[in-house]
N, C-alpha and C positions, 0 to 999 in steps of 0.2 A: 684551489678548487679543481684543478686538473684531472686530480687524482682520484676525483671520486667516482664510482661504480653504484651505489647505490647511496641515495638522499632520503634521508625520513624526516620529514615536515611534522610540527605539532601545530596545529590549524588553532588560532586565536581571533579576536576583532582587529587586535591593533596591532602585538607582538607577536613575532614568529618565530620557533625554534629549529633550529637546522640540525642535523647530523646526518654528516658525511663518513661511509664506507667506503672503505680503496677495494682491491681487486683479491685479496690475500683474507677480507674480510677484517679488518682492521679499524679503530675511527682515525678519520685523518681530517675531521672537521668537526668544528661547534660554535656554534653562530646565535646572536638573536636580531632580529632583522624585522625591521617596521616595513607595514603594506607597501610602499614603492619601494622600500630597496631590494621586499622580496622580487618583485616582478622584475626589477629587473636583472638580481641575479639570478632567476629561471632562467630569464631569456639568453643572457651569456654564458650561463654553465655549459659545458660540453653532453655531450648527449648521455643520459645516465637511467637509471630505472629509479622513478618518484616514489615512494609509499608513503599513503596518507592514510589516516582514519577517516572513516564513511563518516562526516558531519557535517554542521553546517558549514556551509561555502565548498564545502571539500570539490563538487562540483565542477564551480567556476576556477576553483585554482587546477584541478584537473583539466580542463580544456585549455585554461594556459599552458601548463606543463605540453600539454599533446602539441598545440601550437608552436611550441617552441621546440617539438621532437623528439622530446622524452616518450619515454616508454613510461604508461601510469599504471597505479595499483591501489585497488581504495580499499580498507579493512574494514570488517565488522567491527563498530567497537566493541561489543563482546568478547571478542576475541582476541582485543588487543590489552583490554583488563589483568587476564591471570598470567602474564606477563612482566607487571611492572612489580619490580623489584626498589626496596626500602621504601623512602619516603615519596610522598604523591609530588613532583614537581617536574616540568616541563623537558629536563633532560633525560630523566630515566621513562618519562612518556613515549619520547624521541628513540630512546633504547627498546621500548615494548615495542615499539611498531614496528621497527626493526625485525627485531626476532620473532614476532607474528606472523609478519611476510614470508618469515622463512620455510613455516610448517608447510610439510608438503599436501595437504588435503585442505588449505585454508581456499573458500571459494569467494575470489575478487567480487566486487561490487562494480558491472559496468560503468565510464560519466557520460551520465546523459546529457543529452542537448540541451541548447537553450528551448526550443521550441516542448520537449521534453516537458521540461519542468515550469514553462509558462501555463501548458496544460494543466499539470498539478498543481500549482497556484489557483486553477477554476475550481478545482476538485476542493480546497481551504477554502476558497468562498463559498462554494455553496453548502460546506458542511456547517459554516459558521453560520449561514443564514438559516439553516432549518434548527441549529441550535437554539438561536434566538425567538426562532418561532416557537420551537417548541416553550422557552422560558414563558412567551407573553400567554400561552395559552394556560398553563399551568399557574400561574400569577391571577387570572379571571376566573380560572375556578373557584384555585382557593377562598378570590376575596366574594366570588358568589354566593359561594356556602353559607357566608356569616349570612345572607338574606334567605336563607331556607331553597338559594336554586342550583339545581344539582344538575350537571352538565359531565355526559358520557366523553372518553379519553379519544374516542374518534374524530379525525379533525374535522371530516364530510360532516357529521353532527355537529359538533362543536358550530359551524359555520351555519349550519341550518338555525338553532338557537336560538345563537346571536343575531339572526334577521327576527326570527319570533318574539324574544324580548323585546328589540327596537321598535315593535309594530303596537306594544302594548302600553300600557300605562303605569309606569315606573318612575324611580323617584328621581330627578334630574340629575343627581353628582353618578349617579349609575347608565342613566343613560350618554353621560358625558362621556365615561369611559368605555362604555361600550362602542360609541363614536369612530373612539381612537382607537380600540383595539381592532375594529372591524377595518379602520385605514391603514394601519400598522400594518394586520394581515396581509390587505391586498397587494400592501408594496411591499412584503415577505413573497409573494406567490407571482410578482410580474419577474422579480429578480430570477428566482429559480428559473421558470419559464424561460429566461434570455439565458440562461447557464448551461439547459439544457440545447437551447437548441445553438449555443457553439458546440458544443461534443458531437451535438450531431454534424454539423459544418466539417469538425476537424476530422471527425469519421472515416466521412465521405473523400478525405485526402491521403486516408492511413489502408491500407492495403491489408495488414495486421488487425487493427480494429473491426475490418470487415469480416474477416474470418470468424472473430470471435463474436460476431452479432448473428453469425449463422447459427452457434449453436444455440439449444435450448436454454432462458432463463439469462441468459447475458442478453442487456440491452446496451444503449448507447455509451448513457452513463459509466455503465458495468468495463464494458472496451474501452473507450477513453483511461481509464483511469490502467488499467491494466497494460494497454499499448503504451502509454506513457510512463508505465513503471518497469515494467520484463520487455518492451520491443518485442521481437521473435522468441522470445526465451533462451537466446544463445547465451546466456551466463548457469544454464545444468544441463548438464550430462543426458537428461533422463527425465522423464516426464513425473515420477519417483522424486527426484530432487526438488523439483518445484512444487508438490505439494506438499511435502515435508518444510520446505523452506516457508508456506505460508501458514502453516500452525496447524493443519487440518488433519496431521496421525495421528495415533497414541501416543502418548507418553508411557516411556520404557522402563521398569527396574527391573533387569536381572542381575542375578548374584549366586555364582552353582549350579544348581537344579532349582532354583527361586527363579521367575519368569513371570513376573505380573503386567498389564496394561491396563490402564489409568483413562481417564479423558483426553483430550486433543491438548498438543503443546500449546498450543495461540502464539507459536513464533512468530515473525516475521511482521509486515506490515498489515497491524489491526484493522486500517480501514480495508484493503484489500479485502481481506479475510470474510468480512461482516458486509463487505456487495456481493460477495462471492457468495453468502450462506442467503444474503436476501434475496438473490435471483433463482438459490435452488429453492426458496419456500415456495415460489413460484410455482415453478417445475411439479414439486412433490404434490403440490395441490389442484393440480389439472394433469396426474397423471392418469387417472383411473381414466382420460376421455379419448385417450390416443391408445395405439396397441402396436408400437415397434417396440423394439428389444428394450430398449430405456428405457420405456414409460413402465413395460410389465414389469423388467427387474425393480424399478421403485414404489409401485405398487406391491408387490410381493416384500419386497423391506420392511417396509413399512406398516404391514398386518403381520411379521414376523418381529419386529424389535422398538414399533412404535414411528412418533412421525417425529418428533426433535431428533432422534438418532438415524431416521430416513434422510431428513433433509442434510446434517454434516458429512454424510457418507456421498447423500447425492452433486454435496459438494466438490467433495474429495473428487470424486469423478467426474464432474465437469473442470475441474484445475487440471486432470490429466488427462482428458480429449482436448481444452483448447492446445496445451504443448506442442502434444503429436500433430493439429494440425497446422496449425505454426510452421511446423519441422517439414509438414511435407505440403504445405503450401495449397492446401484445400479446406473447400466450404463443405463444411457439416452437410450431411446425408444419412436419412436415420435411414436405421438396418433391421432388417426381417428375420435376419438369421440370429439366432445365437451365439454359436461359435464364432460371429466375425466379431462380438460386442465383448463377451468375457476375456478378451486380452486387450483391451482398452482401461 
């Protein structure tokens, strides 16, 4: 294992696959190695450049690798797909990622922290718990219906209701469940409430996070989740890369003098993507009440090309003013001028 220059890991539960590149660009290794004897042939191998595919664990075996003073590299899987050559099995996986690493315009995937991704662990619960809220609410409609009582998709309503029902004279197995659905709720609504106000907690420690609560339409939620995914943004180029990377441009076919654009990619990470669009609905819908350069250019959008195509766009624009101020390490400050807003 002396010999090796570059290591491409195919990341499993239990079994690991190894291949070793010498300096000539050569294999001069192939291994399958169970969770401890990975670790600890990380730890003993000489100092090498690691490529992983961005998956699960990839992370934690990343901060090994760094710990033990490799140089790491994590892939798109994407990008490590139209790679693998013949049949789908864990050597020539080991060969994709390999040769993925190699293209010269592939853009690494930072490893993030542990504290990182503990954050993002809150961001999983609390999607999971509005998820479930939403099923139990949708579950009480449905079976209301069969009794002729029709209840609006808003939760603020939904909750009003369900006190009005409970106050009237209804048949007991309805008011039973109405019972539970109403305690069900409230312990769906004390959780979020405590989820929310860690983000806010971990905010207040994130330097990054602040920045981005400055702007319009990012709240805690919105930062936390962002800080803990991009950090400063130091993994693009360009403020361009990062909103392309979250799904929010056109999608492209040219071919000749053929040159069409289509709807938004939706690359990148969904949820990101879909806090980013729900803080600019925000935005679009209390701009007509401000009058710096952002609020008119989205108002002016938005009576020229409508308000769904205002708000993706006012997206796209707020993905690349957080960047730049990331980059230059300042809190949002709306602007009077024009000319300082149109190259944002």
């Amino acid at each position: 294992m002396n010999n090796v220059s570059i290591l491409s890991i195919d990341l499993a539960k239990n079994v690991f696959q190894l291949l070793g590149i010498d300096q000539s660009g050569k294999p001069c290794l192939s291994k399958r190695l169970s969770r401890v004897k990975l670790h600890e042939a990380l730890v003993n191998l000489p100092t090498c450049e690691v490529v992983m595919e961005a998956c699960c664990s990839s992370h934690y075996w990343g901060r090994v690798c760094l710990s033990a003073g490799h140089q790491v590299h994590l892939i798109p899987a994407q990008h490590v797909t139209p790679f693998v050559r013949g049949n789908k099995n864990d050597k020539n996986d080991c060969m994709a990622i390999y040769e993925a690493s190699r293209r010269p315009n592939i853009r690494f995937v930072p490893v993030k922290t542990e504290q990182q991704q503990a954050i993002l662990i809150l961001h999983r619960m609390r999607e999971r718990v509005l998820a479930s809220r939403t099923a139990c609410i949708n579950q009480t409609r449905s079976l209301l219906l069969e009794f002729g009582i029709h209840i609006p998709k808003a939760y603020s309503i939904f909750k009003r209701y369900i006190h009005e029902l409970l106050s009237e004279a209804i048949q007991p197995v309805l008011r039973l469940m109405l019972l539970e659905v109403h305690e069900e709720l409230d312990g769906y609504d004390k959780r979020v409430r405590l989820l929310d106000s860690l983000f806010r907690q971990t905010n207040a420690q994130n330097s990054s996070a602040e920045i981005m609560q400055s702007i319009p339409g990012i709240g805690p939620t919105i930062a936390s989740a962002f800080s803990a995914s991009i950090d400063r943004g130091q993994a693009f180029k360009c403020a361009k890369d990062f909103s392309v990377w979250l799904g929010l441009t056109p999608k492209q076919y040219a071919s000749g003098e053929t040159n069409r654009l289509s709807g938004i990619t939706k690359r990148g990470d969904c949820y990101l993507r879909k806090q980013l669009i729900h803080g600019a609905r925000t935005v679009v819908n209390h701009a007509h009440k401000k009058d710096d350069d952002l609020n008119r250019w989205i108002t002016a959008l938005k009576q020229r090309r409508g308000v769904n195509k205002a708000i993706v766009a006012t997206a796209h624009r707020l993905a690349r003013l957080m960047w730049i101020l990331l980059q230059k390490n300042e809190f949002y400050r709306p602007m009077f001028n024009n000319a300082v807003t149109q190259n944002v």
